[in-house]
NUTOR-456950 format. One record per residue (C-alpha): residue number from 1; x, z, y. Coordinates in nm, 2 decimals, m for minus. Each point is the difference from the previous one (the first is absolute). Last residue first. Example, Ala and Ser with C-alpha at 12.3 -4.5 7.8 and 13.67 -1.06 7.14 Angstrom:
// NUTOR-456950
+-----+--------+--------+--------+
! num !     px !     pz !     py !
+-----+--------+--------+--------+
!   2 !   1.37 !   0.71 !  m0.11 !
!   1 !  m0.14 !   0.07 !  m0.34 !
+-----+--------+--------+--------+
This chain:
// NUTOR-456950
+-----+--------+--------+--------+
! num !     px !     pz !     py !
+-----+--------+--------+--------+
! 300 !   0.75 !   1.83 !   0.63 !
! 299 !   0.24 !  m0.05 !  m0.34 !
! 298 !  m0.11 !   0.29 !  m0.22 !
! 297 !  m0.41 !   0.00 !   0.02 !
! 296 !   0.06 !  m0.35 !   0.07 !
! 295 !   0.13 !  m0.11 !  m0.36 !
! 294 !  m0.24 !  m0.33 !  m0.05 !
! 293 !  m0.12 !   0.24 !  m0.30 !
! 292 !  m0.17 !   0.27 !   0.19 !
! 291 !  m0.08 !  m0.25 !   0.24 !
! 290 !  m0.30 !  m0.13 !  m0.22 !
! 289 !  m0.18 !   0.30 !   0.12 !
! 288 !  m0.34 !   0.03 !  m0.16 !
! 287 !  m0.29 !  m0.15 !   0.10 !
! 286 !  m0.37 !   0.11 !   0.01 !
! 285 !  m0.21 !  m0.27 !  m0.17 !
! 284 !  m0.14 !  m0.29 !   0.13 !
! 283 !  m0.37 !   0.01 !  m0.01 !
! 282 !  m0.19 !  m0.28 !  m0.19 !
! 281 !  m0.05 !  m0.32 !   0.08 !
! 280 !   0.18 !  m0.16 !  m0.22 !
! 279 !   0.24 !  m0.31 !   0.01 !
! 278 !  m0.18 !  m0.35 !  m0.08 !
! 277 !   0.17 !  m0.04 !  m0.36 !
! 276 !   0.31 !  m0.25 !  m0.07 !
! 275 !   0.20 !   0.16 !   0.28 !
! 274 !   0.30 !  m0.19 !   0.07 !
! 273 !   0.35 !  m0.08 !  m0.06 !
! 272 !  m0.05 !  m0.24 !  m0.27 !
! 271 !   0.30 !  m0.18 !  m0.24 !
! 270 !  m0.04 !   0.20 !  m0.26 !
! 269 !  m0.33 !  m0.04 !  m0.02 !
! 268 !   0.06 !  m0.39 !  m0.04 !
! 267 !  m0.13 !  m0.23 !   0.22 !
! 266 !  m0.27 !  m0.25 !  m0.05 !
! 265 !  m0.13 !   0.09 !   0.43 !
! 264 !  m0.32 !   0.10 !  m0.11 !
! 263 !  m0.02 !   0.22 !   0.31 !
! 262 !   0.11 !   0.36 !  m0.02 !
! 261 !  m0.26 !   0.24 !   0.22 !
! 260 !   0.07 !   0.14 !   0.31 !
! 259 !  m0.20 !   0.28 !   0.20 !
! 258 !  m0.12 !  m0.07 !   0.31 !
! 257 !   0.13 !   0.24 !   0.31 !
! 256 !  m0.16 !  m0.03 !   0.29 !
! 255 !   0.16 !  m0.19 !   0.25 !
! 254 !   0.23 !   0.18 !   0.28 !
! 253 !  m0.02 !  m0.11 !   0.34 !
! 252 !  m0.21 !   0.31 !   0.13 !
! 251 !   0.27 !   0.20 !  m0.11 !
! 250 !   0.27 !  m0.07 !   0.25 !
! 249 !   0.07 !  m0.32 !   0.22 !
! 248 !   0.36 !  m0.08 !   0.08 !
! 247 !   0.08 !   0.22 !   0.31 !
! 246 !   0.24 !   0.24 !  m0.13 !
! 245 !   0.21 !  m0.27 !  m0.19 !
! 244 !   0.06 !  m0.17 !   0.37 !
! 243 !   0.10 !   0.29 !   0.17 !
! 242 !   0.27 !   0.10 !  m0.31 !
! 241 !   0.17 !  m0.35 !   0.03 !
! 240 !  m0.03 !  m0.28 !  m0.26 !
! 239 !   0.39 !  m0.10 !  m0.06 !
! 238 !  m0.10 !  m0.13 !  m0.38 !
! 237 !  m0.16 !  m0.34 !   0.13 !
! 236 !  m0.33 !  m0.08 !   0.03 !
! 235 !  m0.06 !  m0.40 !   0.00 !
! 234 !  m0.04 !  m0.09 !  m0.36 !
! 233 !  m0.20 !   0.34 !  m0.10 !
! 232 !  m0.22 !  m0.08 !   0.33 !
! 231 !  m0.17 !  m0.25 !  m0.19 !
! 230 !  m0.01 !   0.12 !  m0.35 !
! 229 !  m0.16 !   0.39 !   0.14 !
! 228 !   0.22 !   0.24 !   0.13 !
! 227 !  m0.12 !   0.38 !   0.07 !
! 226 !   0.18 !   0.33 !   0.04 !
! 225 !   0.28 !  m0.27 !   0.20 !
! 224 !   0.32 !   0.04 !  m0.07 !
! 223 !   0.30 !   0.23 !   0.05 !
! 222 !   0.39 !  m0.03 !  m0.06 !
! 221 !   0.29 !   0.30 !   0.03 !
! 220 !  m0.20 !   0.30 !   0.07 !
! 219 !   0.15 !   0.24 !   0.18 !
! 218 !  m0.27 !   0.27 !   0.22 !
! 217 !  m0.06 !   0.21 !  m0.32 !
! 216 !   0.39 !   0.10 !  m0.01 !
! 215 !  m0.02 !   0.34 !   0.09 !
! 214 !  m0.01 !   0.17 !  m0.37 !
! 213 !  m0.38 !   0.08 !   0.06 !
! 212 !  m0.07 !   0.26 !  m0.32 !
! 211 !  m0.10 !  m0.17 !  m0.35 !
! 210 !  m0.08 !  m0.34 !  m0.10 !
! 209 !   0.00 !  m0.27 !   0.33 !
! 208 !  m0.26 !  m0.29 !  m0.05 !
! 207 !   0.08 !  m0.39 !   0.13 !
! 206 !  m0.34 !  m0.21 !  m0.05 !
! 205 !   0.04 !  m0.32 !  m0.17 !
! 204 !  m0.06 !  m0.35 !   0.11 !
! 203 !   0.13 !  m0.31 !  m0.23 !
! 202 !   0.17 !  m0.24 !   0.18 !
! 201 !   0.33 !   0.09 !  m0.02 !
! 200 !  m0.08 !   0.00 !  m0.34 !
! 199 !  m0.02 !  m0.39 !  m0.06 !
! 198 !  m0.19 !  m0.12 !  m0.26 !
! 197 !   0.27 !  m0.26 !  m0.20 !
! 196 !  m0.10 !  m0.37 !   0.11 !
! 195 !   0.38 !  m0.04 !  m0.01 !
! 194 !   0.19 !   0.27 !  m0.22 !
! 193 !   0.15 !   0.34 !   0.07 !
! 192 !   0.32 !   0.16 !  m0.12 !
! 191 !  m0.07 !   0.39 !  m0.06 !
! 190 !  m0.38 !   0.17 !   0.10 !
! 189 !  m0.19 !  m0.28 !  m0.19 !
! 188 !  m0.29 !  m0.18 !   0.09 !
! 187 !  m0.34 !  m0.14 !  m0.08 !
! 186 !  m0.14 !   0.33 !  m0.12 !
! 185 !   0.00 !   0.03 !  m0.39 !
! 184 !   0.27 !  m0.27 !  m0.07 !
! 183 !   0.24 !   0.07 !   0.27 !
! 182 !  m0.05 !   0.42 !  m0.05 !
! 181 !   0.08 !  m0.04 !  m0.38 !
! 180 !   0.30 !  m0.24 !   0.08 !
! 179 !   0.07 !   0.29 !   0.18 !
! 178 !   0.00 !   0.26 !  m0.22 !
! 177 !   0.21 !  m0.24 !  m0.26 !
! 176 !   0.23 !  m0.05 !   0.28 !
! 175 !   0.04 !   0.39 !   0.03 !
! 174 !   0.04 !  m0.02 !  m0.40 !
! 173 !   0.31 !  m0.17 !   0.03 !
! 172 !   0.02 !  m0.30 !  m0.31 !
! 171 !   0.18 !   0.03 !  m0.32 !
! 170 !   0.05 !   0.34 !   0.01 !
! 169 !   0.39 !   0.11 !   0.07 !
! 168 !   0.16 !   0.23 !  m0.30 !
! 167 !   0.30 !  m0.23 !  m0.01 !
! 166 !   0.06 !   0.03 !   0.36 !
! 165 !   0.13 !  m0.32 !   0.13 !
! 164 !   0.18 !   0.06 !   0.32 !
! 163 !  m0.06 !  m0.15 !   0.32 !
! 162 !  m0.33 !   0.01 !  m0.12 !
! 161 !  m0.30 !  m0.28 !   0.01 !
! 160 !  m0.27 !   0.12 !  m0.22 !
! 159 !  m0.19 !  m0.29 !  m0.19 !
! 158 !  m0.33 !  m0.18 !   0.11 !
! 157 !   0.00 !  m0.23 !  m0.29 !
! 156 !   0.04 !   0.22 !  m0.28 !
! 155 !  m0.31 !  m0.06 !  m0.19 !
! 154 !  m0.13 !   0.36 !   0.12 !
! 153 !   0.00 !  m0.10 !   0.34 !
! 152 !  m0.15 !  m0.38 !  m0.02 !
! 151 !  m0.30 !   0.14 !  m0.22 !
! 150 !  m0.06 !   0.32 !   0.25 !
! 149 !  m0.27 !  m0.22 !   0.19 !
! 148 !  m0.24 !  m0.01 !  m0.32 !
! 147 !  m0.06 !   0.37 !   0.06 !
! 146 !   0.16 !   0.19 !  m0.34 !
! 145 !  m0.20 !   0.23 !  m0.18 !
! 144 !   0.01 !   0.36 !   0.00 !
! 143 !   0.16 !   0.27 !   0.12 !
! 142 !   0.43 !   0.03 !   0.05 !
! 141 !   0.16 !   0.23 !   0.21 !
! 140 !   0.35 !   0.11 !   0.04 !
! 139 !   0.16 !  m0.32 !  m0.09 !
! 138 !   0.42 !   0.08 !   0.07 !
! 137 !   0.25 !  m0.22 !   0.16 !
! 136 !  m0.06 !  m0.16 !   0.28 !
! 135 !  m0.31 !   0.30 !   0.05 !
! 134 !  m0.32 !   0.04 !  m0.13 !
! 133 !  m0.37 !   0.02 !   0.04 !
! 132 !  m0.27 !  m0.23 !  m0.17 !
! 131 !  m0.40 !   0.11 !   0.00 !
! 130 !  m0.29 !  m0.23 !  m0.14 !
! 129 !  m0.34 !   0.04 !  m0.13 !
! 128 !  m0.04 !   0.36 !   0.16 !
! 127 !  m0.40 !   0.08 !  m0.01 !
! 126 !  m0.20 !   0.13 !   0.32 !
! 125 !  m0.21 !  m0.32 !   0.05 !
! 124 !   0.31 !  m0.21 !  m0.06 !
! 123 !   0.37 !   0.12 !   0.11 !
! 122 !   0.29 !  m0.21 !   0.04 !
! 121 !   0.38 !   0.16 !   0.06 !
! 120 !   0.30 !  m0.08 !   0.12 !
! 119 !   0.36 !   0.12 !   0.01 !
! 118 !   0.35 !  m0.03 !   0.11 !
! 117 !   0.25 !   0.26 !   0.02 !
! 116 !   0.41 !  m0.08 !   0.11 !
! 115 !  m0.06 !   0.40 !   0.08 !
! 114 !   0.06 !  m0.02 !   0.38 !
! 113 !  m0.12 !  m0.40 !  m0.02 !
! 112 !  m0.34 !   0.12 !  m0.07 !
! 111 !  m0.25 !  m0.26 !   0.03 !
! 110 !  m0.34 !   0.10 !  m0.12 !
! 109 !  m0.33 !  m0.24 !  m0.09 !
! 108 !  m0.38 !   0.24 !  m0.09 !
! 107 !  m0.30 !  m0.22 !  m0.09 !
! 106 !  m0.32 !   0.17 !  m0.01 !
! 105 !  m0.27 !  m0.19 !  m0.09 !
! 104 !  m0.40 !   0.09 !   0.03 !
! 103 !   0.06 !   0.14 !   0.31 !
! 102 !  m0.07 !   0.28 !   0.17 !
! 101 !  m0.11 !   0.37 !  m0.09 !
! 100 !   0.37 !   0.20 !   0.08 !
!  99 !  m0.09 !   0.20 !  m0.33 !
!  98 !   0.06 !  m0.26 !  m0.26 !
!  97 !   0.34 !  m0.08 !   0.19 !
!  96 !   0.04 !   0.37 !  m0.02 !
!  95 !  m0.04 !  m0.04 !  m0.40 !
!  94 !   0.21 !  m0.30 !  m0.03 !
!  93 !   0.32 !   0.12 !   0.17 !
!  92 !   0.19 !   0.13 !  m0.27 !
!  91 !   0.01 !  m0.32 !  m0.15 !
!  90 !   0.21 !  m0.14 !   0.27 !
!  89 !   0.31 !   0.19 !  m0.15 !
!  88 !   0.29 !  m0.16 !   0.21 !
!  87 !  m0.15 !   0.13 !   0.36 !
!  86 !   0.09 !  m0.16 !   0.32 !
!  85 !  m0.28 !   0.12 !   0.31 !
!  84 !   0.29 !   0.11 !   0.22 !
!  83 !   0.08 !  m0.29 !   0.18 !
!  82 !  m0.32 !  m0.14 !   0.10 !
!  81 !  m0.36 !  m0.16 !  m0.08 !
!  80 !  m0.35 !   0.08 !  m0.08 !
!  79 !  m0.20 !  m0.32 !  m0.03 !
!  78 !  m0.38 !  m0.11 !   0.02 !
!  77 !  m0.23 !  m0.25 !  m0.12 !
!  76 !  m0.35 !  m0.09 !  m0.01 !
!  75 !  m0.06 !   0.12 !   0.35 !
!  74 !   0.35 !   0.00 !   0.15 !
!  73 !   0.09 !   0.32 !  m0.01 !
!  72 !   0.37 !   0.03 !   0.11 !
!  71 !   0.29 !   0.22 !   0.01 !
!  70 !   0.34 !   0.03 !   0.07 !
!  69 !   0.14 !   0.37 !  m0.12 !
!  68 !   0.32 !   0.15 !   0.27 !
!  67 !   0.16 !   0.31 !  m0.08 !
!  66 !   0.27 !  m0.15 !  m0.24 !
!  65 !   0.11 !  m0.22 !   0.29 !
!  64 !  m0.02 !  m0.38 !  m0.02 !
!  63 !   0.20 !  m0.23 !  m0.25 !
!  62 !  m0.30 !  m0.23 !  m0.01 !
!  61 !  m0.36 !   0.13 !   0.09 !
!  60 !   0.09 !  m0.24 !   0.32 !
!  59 !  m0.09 !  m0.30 !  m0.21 !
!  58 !  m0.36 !   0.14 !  m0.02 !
!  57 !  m0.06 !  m0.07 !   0.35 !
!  56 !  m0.01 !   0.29 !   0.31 !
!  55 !  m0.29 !   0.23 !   0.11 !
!  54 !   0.05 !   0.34 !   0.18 !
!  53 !   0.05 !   0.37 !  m0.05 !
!  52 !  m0.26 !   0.12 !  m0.23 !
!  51 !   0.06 !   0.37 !  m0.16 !
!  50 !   0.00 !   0.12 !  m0.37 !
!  49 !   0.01 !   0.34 !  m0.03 !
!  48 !   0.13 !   0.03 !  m0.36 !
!  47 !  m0.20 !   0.16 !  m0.29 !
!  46 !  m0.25 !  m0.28 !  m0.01 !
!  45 !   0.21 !  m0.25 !   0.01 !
!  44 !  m0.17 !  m0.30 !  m0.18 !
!  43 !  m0.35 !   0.17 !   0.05 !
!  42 !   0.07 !   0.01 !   0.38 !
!  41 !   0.20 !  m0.33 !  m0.02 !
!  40 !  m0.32 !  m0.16 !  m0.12 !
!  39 !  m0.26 !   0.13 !   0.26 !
!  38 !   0.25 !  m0.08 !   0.29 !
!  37 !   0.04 !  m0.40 !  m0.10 !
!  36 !  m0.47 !   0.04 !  m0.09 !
!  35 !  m0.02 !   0.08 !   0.34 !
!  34 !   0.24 !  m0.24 !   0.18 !
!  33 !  m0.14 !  m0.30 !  m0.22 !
!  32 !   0.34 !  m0.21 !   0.04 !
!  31 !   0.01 !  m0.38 !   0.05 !
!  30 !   0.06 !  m0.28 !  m0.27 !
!  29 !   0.00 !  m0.36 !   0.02 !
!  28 !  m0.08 !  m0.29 !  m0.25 !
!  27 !   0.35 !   0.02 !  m0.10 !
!  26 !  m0.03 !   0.37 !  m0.10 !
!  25 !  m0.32 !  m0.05 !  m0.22 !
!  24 !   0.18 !  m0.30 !  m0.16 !
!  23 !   0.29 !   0.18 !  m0.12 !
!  22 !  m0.24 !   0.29 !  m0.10 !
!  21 !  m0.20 !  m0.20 !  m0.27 !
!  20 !  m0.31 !   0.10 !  m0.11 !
!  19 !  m0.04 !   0.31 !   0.23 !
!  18 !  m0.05 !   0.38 !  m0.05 !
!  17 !   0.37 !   0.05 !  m0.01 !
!  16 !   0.18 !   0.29 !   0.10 !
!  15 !   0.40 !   0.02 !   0.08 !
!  14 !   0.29 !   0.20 !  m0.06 !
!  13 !   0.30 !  m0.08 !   0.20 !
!  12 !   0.32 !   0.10 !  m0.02 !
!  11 !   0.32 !  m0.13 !   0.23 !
!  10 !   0.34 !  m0.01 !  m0.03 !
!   9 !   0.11 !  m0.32 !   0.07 !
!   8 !   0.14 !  m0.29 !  m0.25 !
!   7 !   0.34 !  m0.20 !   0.12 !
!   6 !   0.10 !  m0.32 !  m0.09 !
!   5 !   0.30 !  m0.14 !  m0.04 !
!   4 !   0.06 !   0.14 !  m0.37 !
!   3 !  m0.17 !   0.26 !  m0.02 !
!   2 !   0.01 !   0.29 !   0.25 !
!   1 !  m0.24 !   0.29 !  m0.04 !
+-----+--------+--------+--------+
């Protein structure tokens, strides 16, 4: 998806939120809870055999193969990321959300420059309060209020850039919408990014084939640590071999879980991503298999 001179990936990612404010979760330092990682993709793909072939940084979800999902549990936050998550109808997705059994928002950011598609999503304690999906020239999807960040879009002040003017053309891309979506919700964007931005090639996911072994488990461009905290965030790098992933330390390291609750920050609802109720207890139901409408039962 080329605009102008710059360039957006293709790239989906649906994320959980159980935190007052993701951005800051992630800049604190993130590292992945093995168990619950596996536990999540199970339910996500629960008619797929889903298989774990190594650990790389969310940057590397980016124009990778169909087959491959990036994931992480984090705690409080998780993501689900790839190629062939895109849908342009995210309200068909809010019952298996339901069922998946995490998070008290959903948010859900595709980049399809195949269909010149962009879209996102925000969920709230299983309700949609706002989806947008189209195209350069066409508004698929439309729900609810607009997010205080979309002002500069819909004014006309992030216009298309064309070699030729198409007199159908939107007056903004909705893949920069998505992102501006994914800048304001998480600290950083997936197109152009900013200084002080979160930086995703520092953010540790766990690689995951779908379907049968296609060869190719051994290639995996970048890799971090399964565990970074502020201080090593500044010194890792991206090129983390295999040997040293294997021997951060596993489960014993992981914190238990405390569920969040929004502080009396004066912000407006609209402008929260987190729970505003301690999340319940209760046992999370059986999933379903959001995959269905990802399209892997006819692409893997």
């Amino acid at each position: 998806m080329r605009l102008g001179d710059s360039v957006l990936p293709n790239i989906s990612a649906l994320w959980f939120v159980d935190c007052a404010d993701p951005a800051a979760e992630l800049r604190s330092g993130v590292y992945i809870d093995p168990a619950r990682t596996m536990d999540l993709m199970e339910r996500a793909f629960a008619d797929n055999e889903v298989t774990p072939i190594g650990t790389a940084d969310l940057a590397s979800a980016a124009d990778s193969a169909e087959n491959r999902v990036f994931a992480a549990h984090f705690g409080r936050l998780a993501v689900i990321a790839g190629t062939s998550l895109h849908t342009a109808d995210p309200t068909e997705l809010s019952s298996y959300l339901t069922d998946l059994g995490f998070g008290e928002s959903w948010v859900l950011i595709s980049l399809d420059p195949t269909s010149d598609t962009g879209c996102f999503a925000r969920w709230s304690r299983g309700d949609l309060q706002r989806a947008f999906a189209g195209t350069s020239t066409r508004i698929g999807e439309d729900t609810g209020l607009p997010y205080p960040f979309e002002r500069p879009f819909w004014a006309g002040e992030r216009p298309q850039s064309h070699e030729t003017h198409d007199p159908l053309a939107l007056p903004f891309h909705p893949g920069w919408l998505a992102d501006a979506a994914q800048r304001t919700w998480f600290g950083f964007g997936f197109g152009d990014t900013d200084e002080g931005s979160v930086d995703p090639t520092q953010i540790p996911v766990t690689v995951y084939r779908i379907g049968p072994d296609d060869g190719f488990d051994n290639i995996i461009e970048t890799s971090v640590s399964l565990r970074r905290t502020t201080a090593s965030a500044e010194s890792s790098t991206p090129g983390t071999s295999e040997q040293e992933a294997e021997t951060e330390p596993g489960p014993s390291v992981v914190p238990e879980l405390v569920s969040a609750v929004v502080p009396g920050t004066g912000e407006s609802e609209a402008e929260q991503t987190a729970p505003i109720e301690p999340v319940s207890d209760s046992p999370a139901p059986k999933a379903g298999p959001i995959s269905r409408y990802f399209g892997f039962r006819g692409r893997l």
